[in-house]
N, C-alpha and C positions, 0 to 999 in steps of 0.2 A: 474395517480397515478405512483410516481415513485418504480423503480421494487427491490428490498431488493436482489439480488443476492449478490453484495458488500459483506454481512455478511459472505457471503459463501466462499467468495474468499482473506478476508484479516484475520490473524492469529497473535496474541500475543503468545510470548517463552520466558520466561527469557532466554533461551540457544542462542537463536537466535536476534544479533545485540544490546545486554542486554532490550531486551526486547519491543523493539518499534514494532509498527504495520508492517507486510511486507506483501507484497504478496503471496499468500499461495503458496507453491513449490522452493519458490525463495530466494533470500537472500535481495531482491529489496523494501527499506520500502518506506510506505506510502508519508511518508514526503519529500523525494526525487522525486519522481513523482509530487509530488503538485511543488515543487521546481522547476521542468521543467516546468511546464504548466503555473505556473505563469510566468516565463520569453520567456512565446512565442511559448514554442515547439507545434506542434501539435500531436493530436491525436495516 
């Protein structure tokens, strides 16, 4: 079963990046991580 932590750790803010998904604490959205990981980065 996969583990639901995620929800704990990514945050919606209109204030923050208008409002896209980020990393909780960070300014680092969701979208840009997939964006690395699709082109290769690792882990």
């Amino acid at each position: 079963m996969m583990s639901e932590d995620w929800k704990e750790r990514i945050v919606v803010d209109s204030d923050i990046l208008a409002g896209k998904p980020v990393v909780k604490g960070t300014r680092i959205s969701v979208e840009f991580i997939l964006e690395l990981l699709a082109n290769g980065w690792a882990f």
